[in-house]
C-alpha positions in Angstrom: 7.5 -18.8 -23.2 3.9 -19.3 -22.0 3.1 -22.3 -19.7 0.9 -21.2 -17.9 -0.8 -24.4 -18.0 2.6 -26.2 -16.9 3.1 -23.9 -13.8 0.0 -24.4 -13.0 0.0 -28.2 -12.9 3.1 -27.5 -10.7 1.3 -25.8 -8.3 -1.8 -27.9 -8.2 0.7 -30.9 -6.7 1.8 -28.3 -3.7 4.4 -28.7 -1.9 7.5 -27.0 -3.1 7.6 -25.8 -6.3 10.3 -24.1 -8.2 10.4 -21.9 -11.5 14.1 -21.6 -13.0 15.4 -18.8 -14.9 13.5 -17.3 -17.6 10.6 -15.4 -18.7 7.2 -16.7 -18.6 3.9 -15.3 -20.1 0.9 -15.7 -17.7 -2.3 -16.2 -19.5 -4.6 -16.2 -16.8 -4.3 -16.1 -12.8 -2.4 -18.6 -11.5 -4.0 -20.8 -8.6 -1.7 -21.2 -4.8 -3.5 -23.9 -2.6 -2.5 -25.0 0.7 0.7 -25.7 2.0 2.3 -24.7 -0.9 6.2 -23.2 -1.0 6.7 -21.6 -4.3 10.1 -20.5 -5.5 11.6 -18.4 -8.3 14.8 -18.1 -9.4 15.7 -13.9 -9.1 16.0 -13.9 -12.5 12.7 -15.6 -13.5 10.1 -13.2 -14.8 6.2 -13.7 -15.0 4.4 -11.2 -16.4 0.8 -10.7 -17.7 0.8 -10.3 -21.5 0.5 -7.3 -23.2 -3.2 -6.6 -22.7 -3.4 -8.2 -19.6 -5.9 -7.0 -16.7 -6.0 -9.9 -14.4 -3.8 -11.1 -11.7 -0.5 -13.4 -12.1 -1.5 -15.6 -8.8 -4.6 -15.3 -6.6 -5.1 -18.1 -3.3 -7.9 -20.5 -4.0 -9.6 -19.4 -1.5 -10.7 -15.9 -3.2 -13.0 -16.9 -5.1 -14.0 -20.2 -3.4 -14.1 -18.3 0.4 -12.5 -20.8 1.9 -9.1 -20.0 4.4 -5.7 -21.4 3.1 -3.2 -21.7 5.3 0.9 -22.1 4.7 1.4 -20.5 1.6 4.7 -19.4 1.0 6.0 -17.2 -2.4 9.2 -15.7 -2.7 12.0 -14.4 -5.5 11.4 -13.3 -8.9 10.2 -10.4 -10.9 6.4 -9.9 -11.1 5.6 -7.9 -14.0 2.1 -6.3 -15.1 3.4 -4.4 -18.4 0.8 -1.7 -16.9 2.4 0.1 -20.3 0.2 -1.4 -22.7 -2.8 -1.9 -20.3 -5.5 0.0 -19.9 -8.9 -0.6 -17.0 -11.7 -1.4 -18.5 -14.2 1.6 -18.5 -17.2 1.5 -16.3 -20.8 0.5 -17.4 -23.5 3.6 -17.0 -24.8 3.6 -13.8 -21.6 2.0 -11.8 -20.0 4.1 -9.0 -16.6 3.1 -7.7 -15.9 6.6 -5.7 -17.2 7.3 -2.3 -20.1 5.7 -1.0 -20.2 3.3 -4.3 -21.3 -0.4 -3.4 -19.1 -3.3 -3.8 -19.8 -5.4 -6.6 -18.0 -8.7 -5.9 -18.1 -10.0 -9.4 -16.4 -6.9 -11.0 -13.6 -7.9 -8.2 -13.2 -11.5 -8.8 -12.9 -10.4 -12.7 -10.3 -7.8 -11.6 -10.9 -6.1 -15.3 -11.1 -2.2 -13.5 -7.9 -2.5 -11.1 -6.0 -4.8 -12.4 -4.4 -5.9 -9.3 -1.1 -7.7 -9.5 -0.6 -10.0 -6.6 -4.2 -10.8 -4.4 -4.8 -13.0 -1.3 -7.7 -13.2 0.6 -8.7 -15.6 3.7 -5.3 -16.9 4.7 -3.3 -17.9 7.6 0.2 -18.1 8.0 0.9 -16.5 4.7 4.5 -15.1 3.5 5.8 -13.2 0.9 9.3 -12.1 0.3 12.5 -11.1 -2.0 10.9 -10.9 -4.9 10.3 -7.3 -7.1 7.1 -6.1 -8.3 7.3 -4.3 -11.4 4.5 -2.0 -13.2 1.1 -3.1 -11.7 -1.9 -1.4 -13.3 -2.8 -0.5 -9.7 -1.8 -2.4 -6.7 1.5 -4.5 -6.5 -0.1 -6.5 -3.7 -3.5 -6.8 -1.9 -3.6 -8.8 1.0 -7.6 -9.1 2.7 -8.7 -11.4 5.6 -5.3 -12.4 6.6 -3.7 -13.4 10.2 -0.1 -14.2 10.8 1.7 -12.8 7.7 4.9 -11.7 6.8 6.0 -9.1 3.2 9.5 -8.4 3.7 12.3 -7.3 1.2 10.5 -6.4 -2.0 11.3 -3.8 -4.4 9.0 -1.7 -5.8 10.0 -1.2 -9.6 7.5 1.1 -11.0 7.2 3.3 -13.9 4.7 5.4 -11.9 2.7 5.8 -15.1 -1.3 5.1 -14.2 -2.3 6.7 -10.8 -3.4 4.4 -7.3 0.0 2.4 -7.8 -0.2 1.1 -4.2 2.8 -1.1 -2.9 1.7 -3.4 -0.1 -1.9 -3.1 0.5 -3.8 -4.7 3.5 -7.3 -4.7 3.6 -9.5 -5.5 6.7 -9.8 -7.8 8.9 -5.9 -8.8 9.5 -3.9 -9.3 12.6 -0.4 -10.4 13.5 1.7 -9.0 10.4 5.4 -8.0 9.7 5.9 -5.5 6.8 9.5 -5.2 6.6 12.1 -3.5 4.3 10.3 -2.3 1.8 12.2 -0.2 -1.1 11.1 1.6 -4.4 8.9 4.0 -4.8 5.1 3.7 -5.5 2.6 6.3 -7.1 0.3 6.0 -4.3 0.9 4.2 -0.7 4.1 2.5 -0.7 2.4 0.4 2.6 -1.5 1.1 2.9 -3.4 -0.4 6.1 -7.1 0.1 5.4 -9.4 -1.8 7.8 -12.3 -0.7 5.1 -11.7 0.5 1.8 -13.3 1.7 -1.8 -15.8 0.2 -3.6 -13.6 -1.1 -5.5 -11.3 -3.1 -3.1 -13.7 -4.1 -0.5 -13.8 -8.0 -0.6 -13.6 -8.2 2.9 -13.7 -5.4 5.9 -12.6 -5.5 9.4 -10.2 -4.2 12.3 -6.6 -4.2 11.8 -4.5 -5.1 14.8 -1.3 -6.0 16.1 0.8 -5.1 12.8 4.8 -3.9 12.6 6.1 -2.3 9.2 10.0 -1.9 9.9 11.8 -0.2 7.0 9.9 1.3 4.4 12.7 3.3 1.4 11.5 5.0 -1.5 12.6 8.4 -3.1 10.0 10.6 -4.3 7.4 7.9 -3.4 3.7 9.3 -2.7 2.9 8.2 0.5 5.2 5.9 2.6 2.8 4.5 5.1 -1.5 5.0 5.4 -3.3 4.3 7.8 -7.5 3.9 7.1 -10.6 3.5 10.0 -14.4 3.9 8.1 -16.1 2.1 10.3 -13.4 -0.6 11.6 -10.8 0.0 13.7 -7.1 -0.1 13.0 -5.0 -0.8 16.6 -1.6 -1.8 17.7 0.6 -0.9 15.2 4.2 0.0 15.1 5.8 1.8 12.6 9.5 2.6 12.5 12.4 3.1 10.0 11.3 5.4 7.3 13.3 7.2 4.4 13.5 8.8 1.5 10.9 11.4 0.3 7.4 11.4 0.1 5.8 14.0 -2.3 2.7 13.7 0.4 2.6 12.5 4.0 5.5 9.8 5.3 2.6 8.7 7.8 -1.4 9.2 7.1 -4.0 8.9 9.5 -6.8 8.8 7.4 -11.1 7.5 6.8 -11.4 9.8 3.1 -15.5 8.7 3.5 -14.9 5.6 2.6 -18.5 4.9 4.3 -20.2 8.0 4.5 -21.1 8.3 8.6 -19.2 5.8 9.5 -17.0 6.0 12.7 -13.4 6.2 12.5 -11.1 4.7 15.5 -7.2 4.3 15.0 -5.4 4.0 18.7 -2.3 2.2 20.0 0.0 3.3 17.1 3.6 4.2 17.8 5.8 6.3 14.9 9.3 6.3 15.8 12.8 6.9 13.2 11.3 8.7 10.3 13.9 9.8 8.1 12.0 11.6 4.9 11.6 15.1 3.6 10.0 16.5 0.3 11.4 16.1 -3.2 14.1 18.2 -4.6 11.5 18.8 -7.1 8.5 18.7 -8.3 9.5 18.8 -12.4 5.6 16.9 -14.3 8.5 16.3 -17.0 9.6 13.6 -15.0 7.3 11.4 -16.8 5.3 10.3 -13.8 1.6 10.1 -13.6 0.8 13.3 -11.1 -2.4 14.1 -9.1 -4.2 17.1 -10.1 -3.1 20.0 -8.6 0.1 18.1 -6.8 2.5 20.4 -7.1 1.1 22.8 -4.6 -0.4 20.7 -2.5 2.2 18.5 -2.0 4.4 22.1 -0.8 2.5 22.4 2.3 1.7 18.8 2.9 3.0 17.6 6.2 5.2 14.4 6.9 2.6 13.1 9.3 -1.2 14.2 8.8 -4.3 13.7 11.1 -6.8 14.2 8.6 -10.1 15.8 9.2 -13.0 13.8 11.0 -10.3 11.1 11.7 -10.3 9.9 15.4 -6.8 8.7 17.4 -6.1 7.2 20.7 -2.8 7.1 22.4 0.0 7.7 19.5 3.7 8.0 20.3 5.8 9.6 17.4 9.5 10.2 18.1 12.6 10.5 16.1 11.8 12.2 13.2 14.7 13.5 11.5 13.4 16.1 8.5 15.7 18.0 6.5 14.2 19.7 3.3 16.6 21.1 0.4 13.6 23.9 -1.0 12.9 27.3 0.8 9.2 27.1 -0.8 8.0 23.9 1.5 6.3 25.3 4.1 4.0 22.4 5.6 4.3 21.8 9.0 5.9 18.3 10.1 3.0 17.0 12.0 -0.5 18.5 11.4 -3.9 18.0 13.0 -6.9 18.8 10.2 -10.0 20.4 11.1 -12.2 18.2 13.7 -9.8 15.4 13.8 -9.8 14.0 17.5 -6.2 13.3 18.8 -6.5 11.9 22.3 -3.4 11.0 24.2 -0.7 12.3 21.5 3.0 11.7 22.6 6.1 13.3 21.1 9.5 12.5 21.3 12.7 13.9 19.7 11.7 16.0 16.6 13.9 17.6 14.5 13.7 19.8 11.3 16.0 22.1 9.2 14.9 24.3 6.1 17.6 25.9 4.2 16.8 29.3 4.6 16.4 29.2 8.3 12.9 29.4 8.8 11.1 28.1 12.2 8.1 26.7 10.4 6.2 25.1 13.1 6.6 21.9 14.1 2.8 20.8 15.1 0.0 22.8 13.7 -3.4 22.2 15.5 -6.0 23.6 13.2 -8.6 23.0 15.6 -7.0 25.4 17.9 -6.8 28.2 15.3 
């Protein structure tokens, strides 16, 4: 079934609203406002039809640029049928890479990313036990936010198309719980990037004061990112993390988002990391891969300080790595060339390889 227009009606009342059991064809974004508690049966699937590129539900106050406050969404399955979508291609003369500039338009159309879930300018926002199921890109973008709370979604993606981000906070947000997150994603599984790519960047800002407890995924890309080009990214805890990562559990990362830019990421405490590397790394497996992944993702490390990054005052203790293949040989933590760790704290590490080997278990490359 379609109605779209009805669930919208539904939701233009506020209040509570609640979707029973079925599957429902979203035509076009639908709209949350204020104060507005919306509720799914589990059972009850949207999904975007067949050559959909937009979102299923966007806040109001995206496009208007207003702040909503109270928004509450939980249970479901959120479906993008990414399957038999494709991003629309991009005009001569557009640059989305590094250094490309924002075009707020081509974001509000959503027709290149096709992200699933957006919200941008809220307060007191929560979203919770619900799955996410084959975005084109992102499952969830959250921008501009303060006091917020994702907790117990599943991740059910075909990891087909490439930047299949989980939970995906852009700059400026404060006050947030990221809790018990499970799946696996083809790109971050939790991704907190006070400034981000062209592409993303409807808001920018420092991100502070932020908890992700219990992050799950087997053969995921990356459980947990952290981004500073040009804002900060403070006060964050991260703790509980398993499965495997076929790159870094943790990230500390600025990838040139703005060329020159000055990268700060301090206060952040790592603590019960649970994860290893694949048992393999088969490209029959029908996932989308990176180019050149396989090797790379050998002798990537479970927690990476990338180059140029800069970090104040990190604590990382209880990592528990134990890999099944003799031909990893990254390092658990590693420092990349002229990144600036000040004030780095270790606690209980521990690693086993099943040949034996003492493969180190922080590699300065600054120091080589």
């Amino acid at each position: 079934m379609t109605q779209t227009r009805e669930l919208q009606a539904m939701l233009d009342k506020g209040g509570i609203v609640t979707i029973p059991s079925g599957e429902y064809i979203i035509e076009k974004p639908l709209i949350i406002h204020d104060n507005t508690h919306l509720k799914l049966a589990p059972d009850a699937i949207l999904r975007l039809p067949d050559d959909g590129v937009f979102s299923l539900i966007e806040n109001d106050g995206l496009k208007g640029e207003h702040k909503n406050c109270n928004i509450r969404i939980e249970g479901g399955v959120w479906d993008g049928t990414n399957l038999n979508c494709q991003r629309k291609f991009l005009a001569p003369g557009e640059n989305y890479g590094e250094g490309g500039t924002f075009n707020k338009e081509r974001y509000f159309k959503n027709d290149y990313l096709g992200l699933l879930m957006r919200f941008v300018h809220c307060r007191n926002l929560y979203i919770g036990n619900l799955t996410i199921k084959d975005p084109l890109s992102f499952g969830l973008q959250i921008a501009d936010t303060a006091e917020f709370t994702v907790e117990n979604i599943y991740l059910d993606y075909n990891c087909k198309k490439r930047n299949m981000d989980g939970i995906h906070i852009t700059g400026p947000a404060r006050f947030g719980n990221i809790r018990n997150i499970h799946g696996i994603a083809n790109d971050d599984q939790v991704a907190l990037t006070a400034d981000a790519t062209p592409l993303t960047e409807i808001t920018r800002g420092p991100i502070e004061d932020i908890v992700i407890d219990g992050v799950y995924g087997e053969n995921t890309y990356t459980g947990v990112r952290l981004l500073s080009s040009g804002s900060p990214v403070r006060n964050i805890t991260i703790r509980n993390l398993y499965g495997t990562c076929r790159y870094n559990a943790v990230s500390f990362t600025h990838h040139n988002q703005h060329p020159g830019a000055p990268s700060l990421m301090e206060n952040i405490c790592v603590s019960n990391v649970h994860m290893s590397k694949p048992k393999s790394y088969n490209h029959d497996d029908g996932f989308f891969h990176f180019d050149g992944e396989e090797n790379t993702a050998k002798s990537c490390p479970l927690i990476e300080f990338f180059p140029g990054t800069v970090t104040r005052n990190v604590r990382i203790e209880n990592v528990f790595r134990r890999e099944t293949r003799n031909e990893v040989d990254a390092a658990l933590i590693l420092i990349g060339k002229d990144a600036t760790v000040e004030n780095l704290s270790l606690g209980y590490l521990t690693q086993d390889f099943p040949d034996g080997r003492n493969v180190p278990m922080v590699v300065d490359l600054n120091k080589e």
